[in-house]
Structure formats: structure tokens, C-alpha cells
Backbone as a ProteinNet text record, in pm:
[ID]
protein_1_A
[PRIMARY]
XXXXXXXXXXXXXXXXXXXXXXXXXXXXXXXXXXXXXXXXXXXXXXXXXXXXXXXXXXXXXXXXXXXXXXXXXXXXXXXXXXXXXX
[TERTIARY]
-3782	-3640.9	-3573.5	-3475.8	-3392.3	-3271.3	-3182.3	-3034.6	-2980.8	-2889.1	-2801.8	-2753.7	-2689.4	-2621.8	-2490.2	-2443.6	-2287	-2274.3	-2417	-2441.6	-2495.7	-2623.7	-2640	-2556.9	-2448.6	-2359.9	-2237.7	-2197.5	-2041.3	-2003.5	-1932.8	-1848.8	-1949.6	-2002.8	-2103.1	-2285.2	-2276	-2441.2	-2569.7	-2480.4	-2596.7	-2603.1	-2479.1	-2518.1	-2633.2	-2594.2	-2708.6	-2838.3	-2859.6	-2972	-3056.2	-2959	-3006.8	-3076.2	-2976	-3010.3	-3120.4	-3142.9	-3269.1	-3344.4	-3386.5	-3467	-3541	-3447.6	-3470.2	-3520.4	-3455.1	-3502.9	-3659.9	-3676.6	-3799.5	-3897.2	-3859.1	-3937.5	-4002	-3903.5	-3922	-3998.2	-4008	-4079.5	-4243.1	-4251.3	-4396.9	-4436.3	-4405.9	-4439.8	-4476.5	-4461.6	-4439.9	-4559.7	-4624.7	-4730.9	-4867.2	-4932.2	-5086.8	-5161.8	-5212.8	-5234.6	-5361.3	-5479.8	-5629.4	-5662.6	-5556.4	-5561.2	-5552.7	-5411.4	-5440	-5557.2	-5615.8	-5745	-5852	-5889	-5994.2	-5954.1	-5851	-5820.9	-5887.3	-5791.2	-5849.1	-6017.2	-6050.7	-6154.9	-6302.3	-6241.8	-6279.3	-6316.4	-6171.3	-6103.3	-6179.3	-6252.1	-6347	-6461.2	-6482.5	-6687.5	-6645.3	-6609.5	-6576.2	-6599.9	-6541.5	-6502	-6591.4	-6637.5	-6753.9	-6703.9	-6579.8	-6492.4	-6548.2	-6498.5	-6557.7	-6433.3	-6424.6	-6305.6	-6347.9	-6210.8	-6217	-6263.5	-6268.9	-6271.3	-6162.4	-6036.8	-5930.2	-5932.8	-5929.3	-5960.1	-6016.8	-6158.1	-6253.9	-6194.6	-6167.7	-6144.3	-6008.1	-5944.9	-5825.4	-5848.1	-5946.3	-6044.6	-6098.4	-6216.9	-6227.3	-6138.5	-6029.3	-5940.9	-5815.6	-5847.2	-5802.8	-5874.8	-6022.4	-6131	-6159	-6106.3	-6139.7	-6033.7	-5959.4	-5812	-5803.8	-5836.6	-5900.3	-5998.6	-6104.4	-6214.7	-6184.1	-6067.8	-6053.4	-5892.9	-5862.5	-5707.3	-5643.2	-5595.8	-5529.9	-5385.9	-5250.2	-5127.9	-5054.5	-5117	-5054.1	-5186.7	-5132.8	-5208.5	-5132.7	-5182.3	-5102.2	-5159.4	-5057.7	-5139.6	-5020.4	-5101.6	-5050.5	-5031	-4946.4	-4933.8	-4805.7	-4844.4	-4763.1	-4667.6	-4717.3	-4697.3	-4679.2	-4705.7	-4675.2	-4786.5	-4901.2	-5018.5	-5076.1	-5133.3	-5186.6	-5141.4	-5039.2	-4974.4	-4947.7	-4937.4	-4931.8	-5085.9	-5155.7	-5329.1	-5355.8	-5278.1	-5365.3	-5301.3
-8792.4	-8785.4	-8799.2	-8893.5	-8912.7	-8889.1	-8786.3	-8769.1	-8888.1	-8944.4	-9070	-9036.5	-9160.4	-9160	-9047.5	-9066.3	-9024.2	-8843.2	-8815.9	-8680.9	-8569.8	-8638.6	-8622.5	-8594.3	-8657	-8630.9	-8605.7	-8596.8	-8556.4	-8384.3	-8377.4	-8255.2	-8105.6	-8140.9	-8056.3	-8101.7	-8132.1	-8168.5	-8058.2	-7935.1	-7855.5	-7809.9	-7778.7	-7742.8	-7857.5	-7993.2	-8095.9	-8039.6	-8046.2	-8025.8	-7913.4	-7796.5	-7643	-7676.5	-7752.8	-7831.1	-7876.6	-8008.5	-8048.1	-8038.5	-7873.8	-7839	-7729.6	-7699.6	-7610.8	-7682.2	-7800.8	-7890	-7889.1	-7963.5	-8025.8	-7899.1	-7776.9	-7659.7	-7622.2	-7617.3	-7654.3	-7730.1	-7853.6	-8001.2	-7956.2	-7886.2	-7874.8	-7793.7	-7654.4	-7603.5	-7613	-7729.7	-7728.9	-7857.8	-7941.3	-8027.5	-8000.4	-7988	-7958.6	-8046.8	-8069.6	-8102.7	-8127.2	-8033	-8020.3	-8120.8	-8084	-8167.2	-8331.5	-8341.1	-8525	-8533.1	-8441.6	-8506.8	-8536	-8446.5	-8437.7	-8562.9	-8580.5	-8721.7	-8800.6	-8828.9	-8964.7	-8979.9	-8830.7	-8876.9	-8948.9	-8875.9	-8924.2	-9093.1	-9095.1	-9270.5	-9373.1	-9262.8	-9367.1	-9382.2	-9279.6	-9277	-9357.1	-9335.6	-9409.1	-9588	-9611.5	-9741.3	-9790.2	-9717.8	-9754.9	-9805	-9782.7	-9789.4	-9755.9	-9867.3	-9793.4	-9802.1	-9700.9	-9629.7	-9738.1	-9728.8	-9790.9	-9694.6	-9671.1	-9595.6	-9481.5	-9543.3	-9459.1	-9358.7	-9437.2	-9362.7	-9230.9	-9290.1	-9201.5	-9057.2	-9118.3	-9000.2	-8906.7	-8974.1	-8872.3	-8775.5	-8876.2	-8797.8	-8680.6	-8710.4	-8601.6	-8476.4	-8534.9	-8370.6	-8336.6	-8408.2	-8381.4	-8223.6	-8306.2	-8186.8	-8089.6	-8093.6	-7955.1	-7889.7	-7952	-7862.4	-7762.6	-7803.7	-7727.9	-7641.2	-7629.4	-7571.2	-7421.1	-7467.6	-7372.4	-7348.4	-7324.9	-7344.3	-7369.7	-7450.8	-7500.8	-7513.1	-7471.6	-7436.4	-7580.9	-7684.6	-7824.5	-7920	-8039.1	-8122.4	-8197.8	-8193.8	-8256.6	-8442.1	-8532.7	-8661.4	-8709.9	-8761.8	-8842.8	-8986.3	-9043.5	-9196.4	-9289.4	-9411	-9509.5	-9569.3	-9594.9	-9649.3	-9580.1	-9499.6	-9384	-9424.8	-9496.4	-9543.1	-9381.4	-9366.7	-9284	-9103.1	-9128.7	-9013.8	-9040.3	-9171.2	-9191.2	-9186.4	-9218.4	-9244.6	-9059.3	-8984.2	-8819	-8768.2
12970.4	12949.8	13085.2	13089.9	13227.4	13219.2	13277	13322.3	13352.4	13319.1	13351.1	13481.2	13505.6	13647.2	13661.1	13504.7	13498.7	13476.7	13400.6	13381.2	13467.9	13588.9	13694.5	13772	13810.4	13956.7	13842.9	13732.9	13709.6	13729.9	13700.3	13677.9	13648.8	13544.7	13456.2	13459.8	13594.6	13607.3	13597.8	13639.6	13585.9	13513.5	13384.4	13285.3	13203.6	13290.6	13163.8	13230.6	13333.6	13418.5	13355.4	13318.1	13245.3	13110.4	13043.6	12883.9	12921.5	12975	12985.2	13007.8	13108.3	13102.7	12989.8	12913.1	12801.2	12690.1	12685.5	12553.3	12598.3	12774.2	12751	12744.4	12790.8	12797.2	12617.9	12533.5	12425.9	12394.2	12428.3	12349.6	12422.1	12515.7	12576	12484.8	12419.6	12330.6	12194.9	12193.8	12036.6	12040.2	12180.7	12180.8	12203.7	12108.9	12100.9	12210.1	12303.3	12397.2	12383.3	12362.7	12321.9	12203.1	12116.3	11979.4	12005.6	12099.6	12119.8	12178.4	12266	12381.7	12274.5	12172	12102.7	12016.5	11972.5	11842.3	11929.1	12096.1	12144.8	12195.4	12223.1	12248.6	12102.5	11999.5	11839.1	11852.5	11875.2	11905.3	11973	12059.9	12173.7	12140.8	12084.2	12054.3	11924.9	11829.3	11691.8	11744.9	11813.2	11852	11976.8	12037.6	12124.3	12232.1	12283.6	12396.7	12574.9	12652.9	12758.5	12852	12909.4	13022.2	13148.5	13254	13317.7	13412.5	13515.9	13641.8	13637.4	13646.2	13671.4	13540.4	13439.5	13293.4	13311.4	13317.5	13308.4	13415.6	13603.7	13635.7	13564	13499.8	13418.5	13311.8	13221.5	13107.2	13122.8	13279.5	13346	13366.1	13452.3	13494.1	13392.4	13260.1	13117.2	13086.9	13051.6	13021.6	13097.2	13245.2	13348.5	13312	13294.6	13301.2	13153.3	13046.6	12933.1	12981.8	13025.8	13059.3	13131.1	13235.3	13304.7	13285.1	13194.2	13127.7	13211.3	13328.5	13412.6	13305.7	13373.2	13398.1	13404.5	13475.6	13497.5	13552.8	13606.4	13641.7	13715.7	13873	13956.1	14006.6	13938.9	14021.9	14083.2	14236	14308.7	14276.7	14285.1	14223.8	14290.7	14330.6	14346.7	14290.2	14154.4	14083.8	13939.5	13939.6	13764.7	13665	13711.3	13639.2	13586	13776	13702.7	13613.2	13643	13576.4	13432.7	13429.6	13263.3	13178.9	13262.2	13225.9	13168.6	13259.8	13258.3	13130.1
[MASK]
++++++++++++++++++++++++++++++++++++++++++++++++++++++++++++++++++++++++++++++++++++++

């Protein structure tokens, strides 16, 4: 979710700023997280799929981060690849 230009810098930017963070605080709660990993990982063996490199290392710190109930998952990225990959 992105703040517009006009909502960002107007008048009332932090009340949107407050909103949006409540909505999205909301929307994290309510997403089963374990549940997509386990569908997709279903998805892969079913289909006999093979990960690329980058994949695989995301898959990876998917499944650590379950393991050891990790709080977040921090990636560094250029480009928003790999943050979209995790």
C-alpha cells in the first residue's frame, strides 16, 4: 500500500500515515503466513519444480524464520526482487 503524493505531504499527513498504519497492522493479522508457505511448498513437490538460487535462498529464511518464530525478515535489495521472492 502507497500514500499518494497529495496525502503524504498535505494538511492531514499523519493522520493518513496513522490510518495506514493501522489498516496494514490489521491486514498482517488476519494473513496466515505458514499456511501460504506450506500451500506453495505443496505446489512445488506436486509439480516437480525447481527453485532458482535466489528462490531457494528465500524458501530457506521463509522456513528458519518459522522454526525459530522470527518477528520479521529483513532483505537487502536493489531492486525489490528479492523482497518480493521472501
Amino acid at each position: 500500500m502507497i500514500l499518494a503524493a497529495e496525502t503524504a505531504v498535505g494538511p492531514h499527513y499523519k493522520e493518513c500515515v496513522d490510518m495506514m498504519s493501522r489498516i496494514l497492522y490489521e491486514a498482517e493479522l488476519n494473513i496466515d503466513y505458514e499456511q501460504k508457505y506450506q500451500d506453495f511448498q505443496s505446489h512445488l513437490s506436486s509439480r516437480s519444480l525447481t527453485l532458482s538460487i535466489e528462490e531457494t535462498i528465500a524458501n530457506a529464511a521463509v522456513k528458519a524464520s518459522f522454526d525459530i518464530e522470527a518477528k520479521l525478515i529483513i532483505a537487502f535489495t536493489n531492486t525489490g526482487h528479492t523482497a518480493k521472492i521472501v
